[in-house]
Wavefront OBJ file of the C-alpha trace (Angstrom):
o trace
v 0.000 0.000 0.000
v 1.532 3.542 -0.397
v 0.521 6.660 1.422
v -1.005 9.743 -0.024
v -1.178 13.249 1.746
v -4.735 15.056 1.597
v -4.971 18.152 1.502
v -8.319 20.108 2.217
v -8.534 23.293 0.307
v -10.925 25.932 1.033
v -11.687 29.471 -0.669
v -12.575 32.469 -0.674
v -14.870 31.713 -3.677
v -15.858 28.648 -2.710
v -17.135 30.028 0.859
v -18.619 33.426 -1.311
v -20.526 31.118 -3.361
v -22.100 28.802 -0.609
v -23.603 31.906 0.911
v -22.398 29.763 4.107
v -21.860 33.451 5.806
v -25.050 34.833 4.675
v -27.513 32.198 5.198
v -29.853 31.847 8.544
v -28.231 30.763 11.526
v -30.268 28.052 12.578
v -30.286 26.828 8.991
v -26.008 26.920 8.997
v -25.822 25.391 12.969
v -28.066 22.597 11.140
v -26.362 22.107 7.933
v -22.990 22.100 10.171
v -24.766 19.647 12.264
v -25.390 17.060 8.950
v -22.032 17.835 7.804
v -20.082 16.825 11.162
v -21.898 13.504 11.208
v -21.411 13.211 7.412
v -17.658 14.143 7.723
v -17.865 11.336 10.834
v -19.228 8.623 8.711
v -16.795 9.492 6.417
v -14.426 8.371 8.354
v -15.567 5.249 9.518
v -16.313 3.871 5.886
v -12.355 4.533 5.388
v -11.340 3.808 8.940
v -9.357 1.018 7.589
v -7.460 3.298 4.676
v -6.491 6.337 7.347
v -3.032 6.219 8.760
v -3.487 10.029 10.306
v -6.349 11.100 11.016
v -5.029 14.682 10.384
v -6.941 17.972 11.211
v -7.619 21.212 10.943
v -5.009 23.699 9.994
v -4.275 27.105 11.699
v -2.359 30.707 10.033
v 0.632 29.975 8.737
v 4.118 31.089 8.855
v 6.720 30.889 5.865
v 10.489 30.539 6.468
v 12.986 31.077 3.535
v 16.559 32.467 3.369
v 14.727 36.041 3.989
v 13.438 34.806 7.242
v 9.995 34.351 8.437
v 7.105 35.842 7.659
v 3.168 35.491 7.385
v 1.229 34.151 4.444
v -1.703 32.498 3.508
v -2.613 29.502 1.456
v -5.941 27.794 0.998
v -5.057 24.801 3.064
v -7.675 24.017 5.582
v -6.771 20.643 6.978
v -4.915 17.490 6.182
v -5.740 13.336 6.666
v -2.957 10.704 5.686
v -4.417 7.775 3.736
v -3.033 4.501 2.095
v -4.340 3.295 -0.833
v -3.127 0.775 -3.717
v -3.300 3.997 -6.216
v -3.194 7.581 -6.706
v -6.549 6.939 -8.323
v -7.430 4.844 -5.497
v -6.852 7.281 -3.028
v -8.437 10.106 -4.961
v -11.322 8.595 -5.547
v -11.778 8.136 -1.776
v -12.849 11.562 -1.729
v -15.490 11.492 -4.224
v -18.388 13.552 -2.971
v -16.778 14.060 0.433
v -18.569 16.262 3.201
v -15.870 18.923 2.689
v -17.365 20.560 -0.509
v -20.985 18.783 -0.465
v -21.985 20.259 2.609
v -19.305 22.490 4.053
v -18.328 25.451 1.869
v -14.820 23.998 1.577
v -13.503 23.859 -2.885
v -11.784 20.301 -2.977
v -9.317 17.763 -1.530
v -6.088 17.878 -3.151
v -4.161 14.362 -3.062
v -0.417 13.857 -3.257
v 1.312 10.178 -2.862
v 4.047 10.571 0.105
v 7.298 9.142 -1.791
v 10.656 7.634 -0.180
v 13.487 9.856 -0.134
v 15.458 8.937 -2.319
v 18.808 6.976 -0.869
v 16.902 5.914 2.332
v 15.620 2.254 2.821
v 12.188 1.898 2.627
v 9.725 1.183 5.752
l 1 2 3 4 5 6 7 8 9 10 11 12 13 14 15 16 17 18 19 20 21 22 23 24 25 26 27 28 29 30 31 32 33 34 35 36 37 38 39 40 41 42 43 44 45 46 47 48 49 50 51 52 53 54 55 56 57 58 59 60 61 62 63 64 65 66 67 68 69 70 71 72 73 74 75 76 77 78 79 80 81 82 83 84 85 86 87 88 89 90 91 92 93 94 95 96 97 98 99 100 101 102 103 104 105 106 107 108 109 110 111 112 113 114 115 116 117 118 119 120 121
């Protein structure tokens, strides 16, 4: 099985166009309410696939040969999973919780390689 990094991205556009901000309260605590349990059923259907859970990601820092400073991205939150594929492990996320019911965009997916020159685990 190999390992693939998940990424959870989540706009500005995508959050504008869900009108998540805009719509009635006790319609959004609702909706958040479906999409917590959806997100947790999620996760037990692929219980067996996730080797980190992950979580939510906070502001974030950058660090070059300038030094550090802010920035922003449109990462939101992260989950390590193991699949036979890159297509396997995208395809995981297939109508996930994240954009279907929260305002989040998509789930980027990335296979974690070896470093090269290091024996495998």
């Amino acid at each position: 099985m190999k390992k693939f990094l998940a990424i959870y991205i989540g706009t500005a556009s995508a959050l504008g166009n869900s009108e998540w901000n805009t719509m009635d309260e006790a319609k959004r605590k609702k909706l958040e309410a479906s999409g917590i349990k959806a997100w947790g059923d999620w996760m037990m259907a692929n219980s067996a696939a996730i080797v980190d859970q992950g979580g939510p990601l906070g502001k974030t820092k950058r660090t070059a040969a300038q030094g550090v400073s802010d920035t922003k991205n449109s990462m939101t939150g992260y989950i390590v999973v193991q699949a036979e594929s890159h297509e396997g492990a995208a395809r995981m996320f297939e109508n996930h919780p994240h954009f279907t019911i929260f305002p989040g965009d998509s789930v980027e997916i990335m296979e974690c390689l070896p470093i090269p020159g290091q024996p495998q685990r």
